[in-house]
N, C-alpha and C positions, 0 to 999 in steps of 0.2 A: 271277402274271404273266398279264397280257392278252395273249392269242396268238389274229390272226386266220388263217382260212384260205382260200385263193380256189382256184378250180377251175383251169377253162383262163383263160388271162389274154388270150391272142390280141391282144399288144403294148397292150391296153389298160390301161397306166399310169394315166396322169390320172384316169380313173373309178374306178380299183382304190382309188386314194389319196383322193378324193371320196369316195368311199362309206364309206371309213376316218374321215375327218374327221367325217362323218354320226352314225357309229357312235360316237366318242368324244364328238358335244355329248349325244347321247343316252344313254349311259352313266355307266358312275360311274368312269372312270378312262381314261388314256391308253391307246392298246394299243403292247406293246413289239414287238410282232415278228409281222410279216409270210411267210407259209408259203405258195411257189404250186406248186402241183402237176403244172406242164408246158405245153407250148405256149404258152413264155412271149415267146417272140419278139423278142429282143434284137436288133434291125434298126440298124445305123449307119446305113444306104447301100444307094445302089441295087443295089451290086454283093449286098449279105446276100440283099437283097430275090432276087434271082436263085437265093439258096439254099434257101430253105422250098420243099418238097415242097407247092405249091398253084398250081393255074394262074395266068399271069400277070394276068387280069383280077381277080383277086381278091389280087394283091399290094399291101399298102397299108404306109405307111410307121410309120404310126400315130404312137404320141410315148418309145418308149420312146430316139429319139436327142435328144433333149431333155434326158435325165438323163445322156446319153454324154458330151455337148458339154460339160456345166456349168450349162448354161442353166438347168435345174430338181435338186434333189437330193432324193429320197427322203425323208419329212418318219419314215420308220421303220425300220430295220434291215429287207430285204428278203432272204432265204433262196427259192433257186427249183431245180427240176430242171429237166433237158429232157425235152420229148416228140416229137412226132411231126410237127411243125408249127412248125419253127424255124430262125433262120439259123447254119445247121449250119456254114459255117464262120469264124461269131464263136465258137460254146463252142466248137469243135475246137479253139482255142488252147488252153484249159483244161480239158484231160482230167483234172487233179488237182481242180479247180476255182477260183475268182480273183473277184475282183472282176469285173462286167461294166461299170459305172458306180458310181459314189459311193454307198456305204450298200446296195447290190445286189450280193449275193455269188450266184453259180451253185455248187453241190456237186461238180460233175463228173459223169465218168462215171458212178461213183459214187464216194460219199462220207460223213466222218462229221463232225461239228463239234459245240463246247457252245457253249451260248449259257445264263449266268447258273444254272449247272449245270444244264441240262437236255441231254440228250444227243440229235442229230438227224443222223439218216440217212438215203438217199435212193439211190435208183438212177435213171439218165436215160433213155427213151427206151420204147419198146414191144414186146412178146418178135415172134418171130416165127422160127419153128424152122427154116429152112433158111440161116440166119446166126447162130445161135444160138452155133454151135463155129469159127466164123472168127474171124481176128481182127481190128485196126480199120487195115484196109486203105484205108479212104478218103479221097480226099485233093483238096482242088479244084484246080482246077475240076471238079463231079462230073458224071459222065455219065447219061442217063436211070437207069441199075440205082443208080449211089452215091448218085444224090440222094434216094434210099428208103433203103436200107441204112444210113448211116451214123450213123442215128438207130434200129435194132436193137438191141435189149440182146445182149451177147457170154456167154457164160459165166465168162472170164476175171473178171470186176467178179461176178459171181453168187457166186464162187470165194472170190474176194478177201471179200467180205463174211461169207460161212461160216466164217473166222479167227474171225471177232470172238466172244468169251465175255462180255464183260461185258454186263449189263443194257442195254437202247434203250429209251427213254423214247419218240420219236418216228421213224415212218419214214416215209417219202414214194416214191412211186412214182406214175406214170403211170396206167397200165394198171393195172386190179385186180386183187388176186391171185384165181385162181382157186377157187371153190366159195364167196368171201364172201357171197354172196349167200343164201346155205342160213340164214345167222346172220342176217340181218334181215329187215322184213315184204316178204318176198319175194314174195305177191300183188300187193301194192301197187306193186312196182317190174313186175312182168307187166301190171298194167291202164296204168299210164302209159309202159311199150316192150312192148308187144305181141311184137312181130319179138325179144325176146333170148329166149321161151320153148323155142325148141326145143335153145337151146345152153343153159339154163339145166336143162333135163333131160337133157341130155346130159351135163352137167358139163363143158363146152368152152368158155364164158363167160371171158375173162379171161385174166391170163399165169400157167402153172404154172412157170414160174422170181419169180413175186412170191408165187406159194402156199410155194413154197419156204424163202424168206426169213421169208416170215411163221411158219411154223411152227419155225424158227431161231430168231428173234428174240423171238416174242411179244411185242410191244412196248404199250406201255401205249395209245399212240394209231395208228393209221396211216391216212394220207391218201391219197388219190386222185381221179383226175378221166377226162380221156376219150373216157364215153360220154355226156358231157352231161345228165346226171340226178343229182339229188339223192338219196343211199344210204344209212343208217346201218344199223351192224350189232354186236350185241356177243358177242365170241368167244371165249368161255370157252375156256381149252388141260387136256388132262389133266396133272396133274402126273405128271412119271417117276419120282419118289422118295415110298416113303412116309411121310405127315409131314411132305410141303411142301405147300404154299399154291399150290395152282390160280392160275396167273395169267391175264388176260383181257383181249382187246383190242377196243377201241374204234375202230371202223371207221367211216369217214365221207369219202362221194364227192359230189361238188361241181359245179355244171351249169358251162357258160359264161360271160363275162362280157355279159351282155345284160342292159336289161331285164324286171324283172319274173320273173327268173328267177334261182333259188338257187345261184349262184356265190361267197358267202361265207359265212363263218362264224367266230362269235368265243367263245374259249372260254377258262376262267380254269385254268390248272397252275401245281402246287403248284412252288415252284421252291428254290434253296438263296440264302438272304438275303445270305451272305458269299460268294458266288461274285463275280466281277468282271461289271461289267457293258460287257464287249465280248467280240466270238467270238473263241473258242478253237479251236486243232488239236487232236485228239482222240488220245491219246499211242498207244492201243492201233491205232488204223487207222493210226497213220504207222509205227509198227512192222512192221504189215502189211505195207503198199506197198515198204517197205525187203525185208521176205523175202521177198516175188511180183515183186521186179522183173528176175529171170532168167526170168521168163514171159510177158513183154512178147511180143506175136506182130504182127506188122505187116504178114502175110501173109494171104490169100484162103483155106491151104489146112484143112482142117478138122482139128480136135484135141480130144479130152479134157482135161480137167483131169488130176492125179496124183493118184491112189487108191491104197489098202493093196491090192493086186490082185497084188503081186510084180512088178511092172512098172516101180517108180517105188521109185529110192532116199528120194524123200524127198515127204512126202503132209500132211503136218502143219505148217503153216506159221504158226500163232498166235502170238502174243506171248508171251514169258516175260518175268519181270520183269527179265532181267537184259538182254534185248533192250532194253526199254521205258526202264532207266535208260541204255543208253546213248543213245539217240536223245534221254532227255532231257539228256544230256550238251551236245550234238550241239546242241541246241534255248538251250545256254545256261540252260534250268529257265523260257525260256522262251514260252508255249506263245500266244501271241497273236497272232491272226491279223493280218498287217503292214496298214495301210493301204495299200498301192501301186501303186493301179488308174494305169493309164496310156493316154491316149490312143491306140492303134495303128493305125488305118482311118482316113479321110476321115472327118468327119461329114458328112450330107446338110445340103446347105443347098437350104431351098426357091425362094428368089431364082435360086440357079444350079444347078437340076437334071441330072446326069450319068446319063444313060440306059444310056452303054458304059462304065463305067466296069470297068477292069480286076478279076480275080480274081483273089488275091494267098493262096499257101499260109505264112500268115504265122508266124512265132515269137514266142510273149508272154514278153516281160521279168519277170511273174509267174512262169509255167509256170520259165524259165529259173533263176529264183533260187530257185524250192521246189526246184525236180530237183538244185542244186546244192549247196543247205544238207541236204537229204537223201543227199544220193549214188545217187540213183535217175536212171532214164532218160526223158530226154523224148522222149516218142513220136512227135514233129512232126518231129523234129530227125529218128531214125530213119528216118522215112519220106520225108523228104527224102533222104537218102541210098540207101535202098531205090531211089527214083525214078529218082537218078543211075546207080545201078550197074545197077542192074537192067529201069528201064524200067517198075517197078508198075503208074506211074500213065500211061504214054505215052499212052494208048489214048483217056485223059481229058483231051487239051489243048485242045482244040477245045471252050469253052463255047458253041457255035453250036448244037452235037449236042443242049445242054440245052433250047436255046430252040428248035428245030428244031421241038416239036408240042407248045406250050405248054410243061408244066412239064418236060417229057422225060418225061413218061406217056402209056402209052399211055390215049387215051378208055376204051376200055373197062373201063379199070379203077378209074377212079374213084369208082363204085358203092361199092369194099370198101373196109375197114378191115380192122386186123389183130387186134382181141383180141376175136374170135369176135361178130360180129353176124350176123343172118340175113340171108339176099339174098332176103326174102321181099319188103319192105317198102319200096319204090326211092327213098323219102321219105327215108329215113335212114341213117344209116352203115350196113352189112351186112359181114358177117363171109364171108369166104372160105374154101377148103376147101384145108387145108396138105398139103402132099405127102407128108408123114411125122407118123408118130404123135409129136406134141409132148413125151408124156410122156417116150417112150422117151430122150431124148437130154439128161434131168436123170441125176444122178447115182444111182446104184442105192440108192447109202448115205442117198437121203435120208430125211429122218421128214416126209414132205410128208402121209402118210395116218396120221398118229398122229392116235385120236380126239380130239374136241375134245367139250367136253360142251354139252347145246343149253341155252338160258339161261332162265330159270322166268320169271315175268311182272313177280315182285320186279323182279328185275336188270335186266329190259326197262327197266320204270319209273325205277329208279335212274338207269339210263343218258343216257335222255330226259333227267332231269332235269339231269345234269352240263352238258346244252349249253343249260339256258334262259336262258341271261342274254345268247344271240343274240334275245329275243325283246324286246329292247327296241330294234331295229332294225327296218325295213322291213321288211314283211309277206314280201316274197318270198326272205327269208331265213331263215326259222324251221324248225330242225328239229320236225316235230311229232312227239306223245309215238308216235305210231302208225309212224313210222321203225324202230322201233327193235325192232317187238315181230313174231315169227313165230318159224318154229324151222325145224330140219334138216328135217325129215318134213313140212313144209308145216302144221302145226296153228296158227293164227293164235290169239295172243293179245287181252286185252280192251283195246281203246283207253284207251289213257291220256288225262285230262284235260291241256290245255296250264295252266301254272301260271302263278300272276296278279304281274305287276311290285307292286316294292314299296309302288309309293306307291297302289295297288289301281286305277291305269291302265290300260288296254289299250293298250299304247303300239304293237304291231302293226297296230291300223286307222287307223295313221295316213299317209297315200299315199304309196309310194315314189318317191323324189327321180329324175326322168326323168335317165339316164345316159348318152342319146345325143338328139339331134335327129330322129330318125325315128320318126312313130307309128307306135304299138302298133296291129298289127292286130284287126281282131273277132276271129279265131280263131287258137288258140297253134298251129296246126297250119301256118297260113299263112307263119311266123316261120321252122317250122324248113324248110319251101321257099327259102322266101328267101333262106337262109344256109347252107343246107346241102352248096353245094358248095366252099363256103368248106375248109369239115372234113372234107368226104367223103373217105375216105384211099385214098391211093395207094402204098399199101406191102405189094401183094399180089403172089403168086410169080407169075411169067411164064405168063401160059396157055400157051407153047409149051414 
């Protein structure tokens, strides 16, 4: 199975799917399925537009309401998480996650699904540790603080995913998991970010709730995007039993959608030939969500997970099979995800542009019928009621307060990002300094520092070569063999030769298809000024 990957998407559809097109006259086959890794920006309307965490000059409508309306449909199965840079409250519908238009599925909060039995998971959003143990109190209209926060990874979803026992084939995250960078040519990512050395020797680089999972999961692939750089890494894990088989993950982070720059990627897994070919619910994670939904928190105030600690009658929340056959009871036997996207927001129409257009805390007829055919709770609904009895959100009725100094950030903060960059480098995202040690607020129990073994030059190579059949794409997509090779200790391996297409073509010197109307500058440095306040993040702790 042909499975491509894109980094940030930054609502550029049409070029995402261009460039797809590119990829398939140029290849040897169709690609089945589309993977983006955040900052995907599912904009209806001007009112979403009002929700991405980026100043208003920089709000742009782009075309992903094109595929909302009807007007355009997804020519590929599209699987996406959230990140950091999106209108927070279109996925807030879909905390399980739903269709966001036709043939575009979002995962959720987090999430698991198959697709033609391949197993994919994904967690949405960016860690950032003084939200970490709250839970998802946000709710629009959001005020300067929620329009950051409400895109923070929780631990509750961290939780919820550490059930899971069976094998992941694919996992998806935003933000890197922490210390990945030790497994790939980790000079090579120091000469082209300069500014990540000092958190790359500190080992503060990245989310340690995605170190987490990774070392959980060990999953055969996991993606990521972000910091806007192309990453590969391959992670050998130790085995804990003697007599099994070391298993090893393939890491690969993905720039922008721009120009001339390596935002995709397409790679061929091995898949099960009788699996169906449309997506599936994944029987072990809805089991889950069924025994984690007394944990539901829709509160600011801060909490632990349940641990074997004597504190918690009950700490073990996984799937048994006998959980798992009823829910497939439940499910009918069966496990296909519905078609049922429904319109619920205005589309923008550019003829008649609405500037004020109201901010509406809405409930999706999706979210409604999964919480209902499960017997689980929907968290919108909750917090709706929270709102009424309580006042939660009082404080947030006033969308004025958002737009009051651009995005409701403050200036000064828009230099930072969250998942550790330096504030050395004013050019680029820079990483801010948390109020609390990150680590401390994962779980004691976890195996996040279980060694992993560094990978010989072999593996390097092997590695490399699994993604060359991106090389019969546009030059600014190719992972080269030199991605992939370095070690824990900094010992750089021997460049690998890039390997030659079939028909003995060079089919990468051949000019990348221009993806927007704007020349390319003389110098790539000039590119990321120009754009960089677009992503500069604004999701950093309060200097006060």
């Amino acid at each position: 199975m042909r499975v491509a990957v894109a980094g940030c998407c930054h609502g550029e559809l049409d070029k995402i799917y261009e460039t797809l097109a590119l990829a398939e006259r140029r290849g040897p086959g169709r690609i089945d399925l589309l993977l983006c890794c955040g900052d995907f920006q599912a904009v209806r309307n001007e009112a979403d537009l009002r929700c991405m965490a980026v100043p208003p000059k920089y709000r742009h409508m782009q075309t992903f309401y094109r595929y909302y309306s009807g007007e355009k449909k997804a020519p590929v199965l599209t699987i996406f998480i959230g990140g950091n840079h999106e209108a927070s409250n279109h996925l807030q519908e879909l905390p399980y996650g739903g269709w966001v238009a036709p043939n575009i599925y979002y995962l959720g909060l987090a999430g698991v699904v198959k697709y033609r039995g391949i197993r994919i998971g994904g967690i949405s959003g960016i860690f950032k540790s003084h939200d970490y143990r709250k839970g998802h109190f946000e709710c629009p209209p959001y005020n300067p603080a929620t329009i950051r926060s409400i895109y923070h990874v929780r631990n509750i979803e961290v939780y919820k995913l550490k059930q899971l026992k069976q094998p992941m084939d694919i996992f998806l995250s935003h933000d890197w998991p922490r210390k990945i960078y030790h497994y790939g040519n980790k000079q090579q990512l120091l000469k082209t970010k300069s500014f990540f050395r000092q958190e790359v020797e500190n080992n503060t680089l990245g989310s340690p709730a995605a170190s987490e999972l990774l070392e959980h999961f060990k999953p055969t692939y996991w993606f990521s995007a972000h910091l806007h750089v192309k990453f590969a890494a391959l992670m050998q894990h130790q085995a804990k039993d003697q007599g099994q088989a070391a298993k090893e993950t393939k890491f690969l982070a993905l720039d922008k959608c721009l120009p001339h720059r390596d935002f995709l990627q397409v790679i061929e897994i091995e898949h099960d030939p009788s699996a169906p070919e449309y997506l599936e619910y994944d029987i072990e994670w809805l089991t889950v969500l069924r025994a984690t939904d007394d944990l539901i928190n829709v509160t600011e105030r801060l909490w632990n997970m349940p641990e074997n600690n004597g504190l918690h009658t009950r700490w073990d929340y996984s799937a048994t099979e006998e959980a798992m056959n009823k829910v497939l009871e439940i499910l009918n036997h069966d496990l296909k995800v519905p078609c049922n996207f429904s319109i619920t927001a205005a589309c923008y129409d550019p003829s008649r542009p609405q500037t004020q257009m109201q901010l509406v805390h809405r409930i999706n007829p999706q979210t409604t019928e999964f919480c209902a055919q499960l017997g689980i709770t929907d968290m919108n609904v909750r917090l709706q009621k929270a709102k009424e009895e309580h006042h939660l959100c009082g404080e947030y009725e006033q969308q004025d307060d958002v737009e009051s100094n651009d995005s409701g950030e403050d200036r000064s903060e828009y230099n930072t990002d969250t998942s550790a960059l330096s504030s050395i480098n004013p050019d680029e995202i820079m990483l801010d300094e948390e109020e609390e040690d990150e680590d401390s607020i994962l779980s004691t129990h976890s195996d996040m520092n279980t060694p992993s073994v560094e990978p010989s030059s072999d593996q390097a190579s092997d590695f490399s070569a699994s993604f060359s059949d991106v090389r019969i794409l546009p030059g600014s997509m190719v992972v080269s063999s030199d991605d992939t090779l370095g070690s824990p200790d900094g010992r750089e391996g021997k460049l690998g030769e890039a390997p030659e297409s079939g028909d003995g073509n060079d089919l990468t010197e051949l000019p990348l298809k221009r993806l927007s109307d704007e020349h390319e500058p003389e110098q790539r440095k000039k590119i990321k000024r120009r754009n960089q306040a677009i992503y500069a993040a604004v999701d950093d702790d309060d200097a006060a």
